[in-house]
C-alpha positions as a Markdown table, in Angstrom:
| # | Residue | x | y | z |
|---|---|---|---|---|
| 1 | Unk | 51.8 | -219.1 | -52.4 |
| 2 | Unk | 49.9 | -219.5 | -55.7 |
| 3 | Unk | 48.0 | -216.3 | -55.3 |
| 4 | Unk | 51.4 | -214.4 | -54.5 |
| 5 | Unk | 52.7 | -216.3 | -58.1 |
| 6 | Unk | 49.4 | -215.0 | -59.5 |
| 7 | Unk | 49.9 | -211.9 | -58.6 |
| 8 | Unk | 53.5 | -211.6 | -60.4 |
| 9 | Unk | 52.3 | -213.3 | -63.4 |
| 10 | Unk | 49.2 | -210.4 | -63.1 |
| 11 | Unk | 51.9 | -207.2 | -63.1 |
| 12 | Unk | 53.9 | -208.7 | -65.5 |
| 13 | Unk | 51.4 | -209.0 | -67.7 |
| 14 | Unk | 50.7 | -205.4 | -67.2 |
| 15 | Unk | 54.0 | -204.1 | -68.0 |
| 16 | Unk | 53.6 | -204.1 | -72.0 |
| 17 | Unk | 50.2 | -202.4 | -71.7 |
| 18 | Unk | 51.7 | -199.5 | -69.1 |
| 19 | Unk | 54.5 | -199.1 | -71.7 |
| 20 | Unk | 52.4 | -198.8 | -74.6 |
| 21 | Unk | 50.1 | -195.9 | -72.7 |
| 22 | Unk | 53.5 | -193.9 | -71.4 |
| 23 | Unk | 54.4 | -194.2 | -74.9 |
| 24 | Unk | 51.1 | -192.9 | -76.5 |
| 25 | Unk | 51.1 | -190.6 | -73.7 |
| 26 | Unk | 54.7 | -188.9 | -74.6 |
| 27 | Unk | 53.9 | -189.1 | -78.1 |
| 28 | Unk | 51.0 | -186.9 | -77.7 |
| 29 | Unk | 52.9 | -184.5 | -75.3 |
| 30 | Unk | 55.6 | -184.5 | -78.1 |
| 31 | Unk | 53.1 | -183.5 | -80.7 |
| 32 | Unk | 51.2 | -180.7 | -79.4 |
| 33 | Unk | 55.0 | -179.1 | -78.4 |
| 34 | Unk | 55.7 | -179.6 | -82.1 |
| 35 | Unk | 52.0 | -178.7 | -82.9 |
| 36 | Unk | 52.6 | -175.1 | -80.7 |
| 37 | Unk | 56.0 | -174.8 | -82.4 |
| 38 | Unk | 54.6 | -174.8 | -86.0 |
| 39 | Unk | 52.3 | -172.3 | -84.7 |
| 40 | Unk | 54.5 | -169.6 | -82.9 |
| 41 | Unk | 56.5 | -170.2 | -86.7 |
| 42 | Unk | 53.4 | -169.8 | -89.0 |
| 43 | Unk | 52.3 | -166.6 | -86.6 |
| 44 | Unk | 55.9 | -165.0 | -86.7 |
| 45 | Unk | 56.0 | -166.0 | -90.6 |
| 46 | Unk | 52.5 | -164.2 | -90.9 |
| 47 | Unk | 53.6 | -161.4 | -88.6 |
| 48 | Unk | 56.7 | -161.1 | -90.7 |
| 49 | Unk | 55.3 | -161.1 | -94.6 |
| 50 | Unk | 52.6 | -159.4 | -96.8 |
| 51 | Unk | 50.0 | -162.1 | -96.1 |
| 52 | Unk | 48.9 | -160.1 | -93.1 |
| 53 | Unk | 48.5 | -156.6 | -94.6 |
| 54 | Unk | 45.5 | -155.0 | -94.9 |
| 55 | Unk | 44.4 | -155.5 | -99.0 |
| 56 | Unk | 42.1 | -152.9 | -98.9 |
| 57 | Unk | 40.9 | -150.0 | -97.2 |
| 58 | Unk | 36.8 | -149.1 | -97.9 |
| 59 | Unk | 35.2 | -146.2 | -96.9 |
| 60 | Unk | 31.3 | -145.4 | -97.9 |
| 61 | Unk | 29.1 | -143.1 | -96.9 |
| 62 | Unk | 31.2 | -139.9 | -98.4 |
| 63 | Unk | 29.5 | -137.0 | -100.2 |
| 64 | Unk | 31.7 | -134.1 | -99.4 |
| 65 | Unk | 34.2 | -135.6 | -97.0 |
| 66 | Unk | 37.5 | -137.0 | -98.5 |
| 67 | Unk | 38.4 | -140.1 | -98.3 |
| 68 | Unk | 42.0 | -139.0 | -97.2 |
| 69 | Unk | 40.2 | -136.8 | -94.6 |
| 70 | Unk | 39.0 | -139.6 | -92.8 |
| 71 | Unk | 42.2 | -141.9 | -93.1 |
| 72 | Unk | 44.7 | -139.4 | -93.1 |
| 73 | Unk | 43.4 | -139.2 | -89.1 |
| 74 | Unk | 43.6 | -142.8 | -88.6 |
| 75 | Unk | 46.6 | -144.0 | -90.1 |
| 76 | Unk | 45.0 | -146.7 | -91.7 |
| 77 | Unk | 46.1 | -148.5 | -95.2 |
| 78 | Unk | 47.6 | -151.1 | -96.9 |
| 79 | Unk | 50.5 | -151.4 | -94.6 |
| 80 | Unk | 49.0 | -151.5 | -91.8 |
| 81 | Unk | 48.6 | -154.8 | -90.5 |
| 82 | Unk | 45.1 | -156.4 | -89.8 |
| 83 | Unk | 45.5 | -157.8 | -86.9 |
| 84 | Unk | 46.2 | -154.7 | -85.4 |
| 85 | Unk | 42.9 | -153.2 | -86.4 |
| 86 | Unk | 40.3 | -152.8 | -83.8 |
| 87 | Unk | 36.9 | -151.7 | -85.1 |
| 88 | Unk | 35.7 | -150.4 | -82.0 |
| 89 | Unk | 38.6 | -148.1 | -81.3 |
| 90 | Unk | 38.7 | -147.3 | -85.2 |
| 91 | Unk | 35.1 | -146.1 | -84.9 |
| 92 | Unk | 35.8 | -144.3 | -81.6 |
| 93 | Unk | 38.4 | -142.0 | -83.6 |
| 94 | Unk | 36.9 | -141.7 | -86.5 |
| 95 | Unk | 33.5 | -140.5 | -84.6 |
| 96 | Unk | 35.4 | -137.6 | -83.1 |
| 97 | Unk | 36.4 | -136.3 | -86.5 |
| 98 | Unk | 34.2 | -133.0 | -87.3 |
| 99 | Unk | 31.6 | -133.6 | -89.6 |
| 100 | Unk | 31.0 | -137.5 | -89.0 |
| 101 | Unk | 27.9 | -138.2 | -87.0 |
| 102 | Unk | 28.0 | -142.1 | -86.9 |
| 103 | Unk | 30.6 | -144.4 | -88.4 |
| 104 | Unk | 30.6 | -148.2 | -88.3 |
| 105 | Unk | 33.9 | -150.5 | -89.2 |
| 106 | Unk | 33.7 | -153.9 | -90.5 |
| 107 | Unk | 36.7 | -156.1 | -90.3 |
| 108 | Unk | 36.9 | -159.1 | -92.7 |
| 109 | Unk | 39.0 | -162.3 | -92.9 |
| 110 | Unk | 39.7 | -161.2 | -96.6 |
| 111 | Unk | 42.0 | -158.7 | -95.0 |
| 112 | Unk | 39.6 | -156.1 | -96.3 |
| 113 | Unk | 38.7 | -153.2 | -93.8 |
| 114 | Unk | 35.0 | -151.6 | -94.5 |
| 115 | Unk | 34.3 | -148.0 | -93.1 |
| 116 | Unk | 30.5 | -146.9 | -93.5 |
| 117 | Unk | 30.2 | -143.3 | -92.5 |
| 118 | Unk | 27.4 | -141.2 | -92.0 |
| 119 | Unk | 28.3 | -137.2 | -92.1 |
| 120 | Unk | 26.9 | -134.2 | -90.7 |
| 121 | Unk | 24.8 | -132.2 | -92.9 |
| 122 | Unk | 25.9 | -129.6 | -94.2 |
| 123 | Unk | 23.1 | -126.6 | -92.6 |
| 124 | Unk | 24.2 | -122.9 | -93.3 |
| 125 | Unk | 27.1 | -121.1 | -94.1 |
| 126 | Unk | 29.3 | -118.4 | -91.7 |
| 127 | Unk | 31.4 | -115.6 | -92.8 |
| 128 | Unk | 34.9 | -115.2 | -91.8 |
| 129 | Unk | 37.8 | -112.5 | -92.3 |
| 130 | Unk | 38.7 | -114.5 | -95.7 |
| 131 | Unk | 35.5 | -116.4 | -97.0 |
| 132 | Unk | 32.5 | -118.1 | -96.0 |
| 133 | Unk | 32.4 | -121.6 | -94.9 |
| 134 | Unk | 29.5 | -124.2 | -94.2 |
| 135 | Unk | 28.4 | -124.6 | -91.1 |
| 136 | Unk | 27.7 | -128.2 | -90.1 |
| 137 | Unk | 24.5 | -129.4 | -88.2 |
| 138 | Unk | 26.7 | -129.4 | -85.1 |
| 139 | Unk | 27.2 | -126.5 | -84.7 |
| 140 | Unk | 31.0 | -127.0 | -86.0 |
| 141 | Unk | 32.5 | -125.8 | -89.6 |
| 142 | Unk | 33.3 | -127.6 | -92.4 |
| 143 | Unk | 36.5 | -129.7 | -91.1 |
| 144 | Unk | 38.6 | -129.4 | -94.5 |
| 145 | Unk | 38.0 | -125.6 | -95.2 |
| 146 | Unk | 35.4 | -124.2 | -98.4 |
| 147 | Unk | 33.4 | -126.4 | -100.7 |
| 148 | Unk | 34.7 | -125.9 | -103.9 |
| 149 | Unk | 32.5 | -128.3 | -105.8 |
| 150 | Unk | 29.2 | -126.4 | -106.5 |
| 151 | Unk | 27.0 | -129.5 | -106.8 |
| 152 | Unk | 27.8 | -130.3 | -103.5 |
| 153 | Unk | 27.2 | -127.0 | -101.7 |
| 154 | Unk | 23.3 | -127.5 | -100.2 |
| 155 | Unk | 21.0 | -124.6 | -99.9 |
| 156 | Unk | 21.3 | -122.8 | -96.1 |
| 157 | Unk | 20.8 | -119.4 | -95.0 |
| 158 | Unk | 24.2 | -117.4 | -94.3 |
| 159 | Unk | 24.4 | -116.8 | -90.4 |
| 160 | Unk | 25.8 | -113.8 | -89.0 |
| 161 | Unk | 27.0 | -112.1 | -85.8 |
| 162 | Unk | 27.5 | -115.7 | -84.1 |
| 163 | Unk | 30.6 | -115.0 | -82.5 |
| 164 | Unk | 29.7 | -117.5 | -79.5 |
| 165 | Unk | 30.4 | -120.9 | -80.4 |
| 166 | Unk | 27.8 | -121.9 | -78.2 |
| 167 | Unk | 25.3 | -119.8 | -80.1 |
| 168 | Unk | 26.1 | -121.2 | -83.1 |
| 169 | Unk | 25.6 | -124.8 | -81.9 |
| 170 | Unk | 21.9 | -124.2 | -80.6 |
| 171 | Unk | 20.8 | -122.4 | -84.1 |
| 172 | Unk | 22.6 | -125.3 | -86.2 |
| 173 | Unk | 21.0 | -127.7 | -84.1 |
| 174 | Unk | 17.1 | -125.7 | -85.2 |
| 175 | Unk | 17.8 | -125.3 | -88.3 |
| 176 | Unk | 18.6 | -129.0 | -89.0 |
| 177 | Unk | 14.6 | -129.0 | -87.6 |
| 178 | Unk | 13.8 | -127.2 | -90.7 |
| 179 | Unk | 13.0 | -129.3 | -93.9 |
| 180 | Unk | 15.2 | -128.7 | -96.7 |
| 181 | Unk | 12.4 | -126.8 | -98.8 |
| 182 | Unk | 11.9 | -124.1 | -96.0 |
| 183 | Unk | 15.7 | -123.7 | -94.9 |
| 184 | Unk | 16.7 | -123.1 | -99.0 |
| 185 | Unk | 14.0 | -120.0 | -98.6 |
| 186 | Unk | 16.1 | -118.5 | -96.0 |
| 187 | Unk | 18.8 | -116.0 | -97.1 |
| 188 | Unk | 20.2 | -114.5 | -94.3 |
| 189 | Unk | 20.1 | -115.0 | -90.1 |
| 190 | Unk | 21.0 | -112.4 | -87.9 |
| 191 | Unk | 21.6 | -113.3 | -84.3 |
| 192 | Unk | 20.6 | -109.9 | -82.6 |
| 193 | Unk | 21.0 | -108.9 | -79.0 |
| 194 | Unk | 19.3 | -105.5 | -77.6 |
| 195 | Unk | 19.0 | -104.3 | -74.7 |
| 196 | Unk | 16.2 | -104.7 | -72.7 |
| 197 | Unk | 14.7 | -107.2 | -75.2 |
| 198 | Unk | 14.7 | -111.0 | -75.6 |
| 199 | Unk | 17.3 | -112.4 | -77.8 |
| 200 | Unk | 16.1 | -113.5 | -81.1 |
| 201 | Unk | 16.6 | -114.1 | -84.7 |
| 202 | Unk | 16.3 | -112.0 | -87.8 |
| 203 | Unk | 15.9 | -114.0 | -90.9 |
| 204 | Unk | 15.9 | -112.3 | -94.3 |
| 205 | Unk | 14.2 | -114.9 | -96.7 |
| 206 | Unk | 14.8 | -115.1 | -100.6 |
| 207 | Unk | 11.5 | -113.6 | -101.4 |
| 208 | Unk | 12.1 | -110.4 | -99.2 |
| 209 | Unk | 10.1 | -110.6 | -95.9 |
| 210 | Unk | 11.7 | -110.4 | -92.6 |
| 211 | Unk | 10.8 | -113.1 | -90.0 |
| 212 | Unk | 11.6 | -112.2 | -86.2 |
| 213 | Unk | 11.3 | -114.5 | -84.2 |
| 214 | Unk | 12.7 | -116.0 | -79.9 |
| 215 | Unk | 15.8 | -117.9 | -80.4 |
| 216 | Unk | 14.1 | -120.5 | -78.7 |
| 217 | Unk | 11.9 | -121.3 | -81.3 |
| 218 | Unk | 13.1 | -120.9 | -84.4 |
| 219 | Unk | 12.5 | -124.2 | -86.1 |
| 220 | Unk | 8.5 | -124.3 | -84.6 |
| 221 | Unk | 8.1 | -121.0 | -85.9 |
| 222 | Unk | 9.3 | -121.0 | -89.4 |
| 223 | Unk | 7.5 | -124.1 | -90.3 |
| 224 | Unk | 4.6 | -122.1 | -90.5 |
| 225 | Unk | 5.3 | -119.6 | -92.6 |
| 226 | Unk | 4.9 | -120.9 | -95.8 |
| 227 | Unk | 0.9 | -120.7 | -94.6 |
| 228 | Unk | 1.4 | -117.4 | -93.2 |
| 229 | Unk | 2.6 | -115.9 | -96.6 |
| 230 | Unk | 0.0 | -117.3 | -98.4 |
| 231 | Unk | -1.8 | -114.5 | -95.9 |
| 232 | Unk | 0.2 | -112.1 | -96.7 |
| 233 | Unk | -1.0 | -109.3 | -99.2 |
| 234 | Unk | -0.3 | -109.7 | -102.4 |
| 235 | Unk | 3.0 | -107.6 | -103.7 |
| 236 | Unk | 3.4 | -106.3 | -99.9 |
| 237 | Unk | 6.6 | -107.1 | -98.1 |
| 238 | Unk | 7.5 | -106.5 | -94.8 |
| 239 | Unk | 8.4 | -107.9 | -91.2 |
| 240 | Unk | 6.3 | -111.2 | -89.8 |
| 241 | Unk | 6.4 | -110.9 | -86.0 |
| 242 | Unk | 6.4 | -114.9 | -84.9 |
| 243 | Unk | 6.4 | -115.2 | -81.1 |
| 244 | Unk | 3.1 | -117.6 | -80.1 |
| 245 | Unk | 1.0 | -116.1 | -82.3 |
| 246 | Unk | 2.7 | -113.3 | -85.3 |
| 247 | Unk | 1.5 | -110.3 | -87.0 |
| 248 | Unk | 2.5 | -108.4 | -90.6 |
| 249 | Unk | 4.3 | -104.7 | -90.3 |
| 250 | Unk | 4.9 | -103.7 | -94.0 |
| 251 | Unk | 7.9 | -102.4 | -95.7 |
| 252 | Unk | 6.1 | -99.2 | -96.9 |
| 253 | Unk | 2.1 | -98.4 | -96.0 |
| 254 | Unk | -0.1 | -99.6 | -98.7 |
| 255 | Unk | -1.0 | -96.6 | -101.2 |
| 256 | Unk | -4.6 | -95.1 | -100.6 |
């Protein structure tokens, strides 16, 4: 009987304590409801005002690219919102652009969006119907049409009779090979096809010889000729042969 009585006196002993921990207990539930509640409202707020634009859109890395150029393609400014900015998928569209080789994004909590872009170099020049435009290393053309800045315009050889786009490609793709010393020396490539010989390049340099050389080896080839005109007779100009080894056929026979 006394340890039945002992018992009761035990649970209602209890019953304040058990209170006291339901009431924490719904107190706490209560808050974090009011907790996710102030949330959801500071997020819709956020979503809703200025506070989450982007303040500023930075792009680096630009010589003869536009600034437009490059966000005119990706929508991005100072209403766009910068949550909604993903780097990666900002970098994966802004790669594809002609004339960017490598682009990285940078998003900061300062609502500030950094774009560092490295661009193609810029490696000859092509002639069209209208004008002639710059040739990237690519392979591709200058994206936003002709270079109207001269101190941006780089020294390249004008390439002709690349009607294949392929074509074009593989002799950007030597040429950026070249150091910018040798390639300013060119003037002119031709691509030239006959039949029953290989294909090949001519290239006219600035100082009047003729190089001819396998299209396959363009930039091994004319890296050596600055030491192979140094061979060359003085005042003679002609056509240097450079396939393995090369040989000299003058212009005009020396004078007896």
């Amino acid at each position: 009987m006394e340890t039945r009585q002992n018992t009761v006196r035990s649970l209602e002993d209890r019953i304040p304590y058990m209170k006291d921990q339901r009431r924490k207990k719904a107190n706490r539930r209560l808050s974090a409801i009011l907790l996710l509640f102030a949330l959801l409202i500071a997020l819709v707020v956020y979503m809703q005002t200025s506070v989450s634009d982007v303040k500023a859109v930075n792009v680096s890395g630009l010589d003869w690219l536009s600034e437009a150029y490059v966000l005119d393609e990706v929508e991005l400014d100072t209403n766009s919102k910068i949550v909604e900015v993903s780097p990666k998928r900002l970098e994966a569209t802004i790669k594809a652009l002609p004339g960017v080789k490598d682009v990285d994004v940078d998003r900061s909590w300062y609502n500030i969006v950094s774009i560092d872009l490295e661009e193609e170099k810029m490696i000859a020049y092509s002639r069209t119907d209208e004008e002639e435009v710059v040739v990237l290393a690519d392979g591709s053309l200058h994206p936003t049409g002709q270079i109207d800045d001269p101190e941006k315009l780089k020294d390249g050889p004008l390439l002709r009779q690349f009607t294949d786009v392929a074509d074009l490609e593989k002799v950007a793709g030597e040429l950026e090979q070249v150091d910018d010393a040798m390639r300013a020396r060119m003037s002119e490539i031709v691509f030239s096809k006959q039949d029953g010989e290989p294909t090949r390049y001519e290239i006219f340099m600035n100082d009047g010889n003729t190089l001819v050389t396998p299209t396959f080896k363009l930039s091994q080839t004319v890296s050596k000729y600055g030491e192979i005109f140094e061979n060359i007779p003085k005042g003679q100009r002609g056509t240097v042969v450079m396939d393995g080894g090369y040989y000299f056929v003058p212009y005009e026979k020396p004078k007896e």
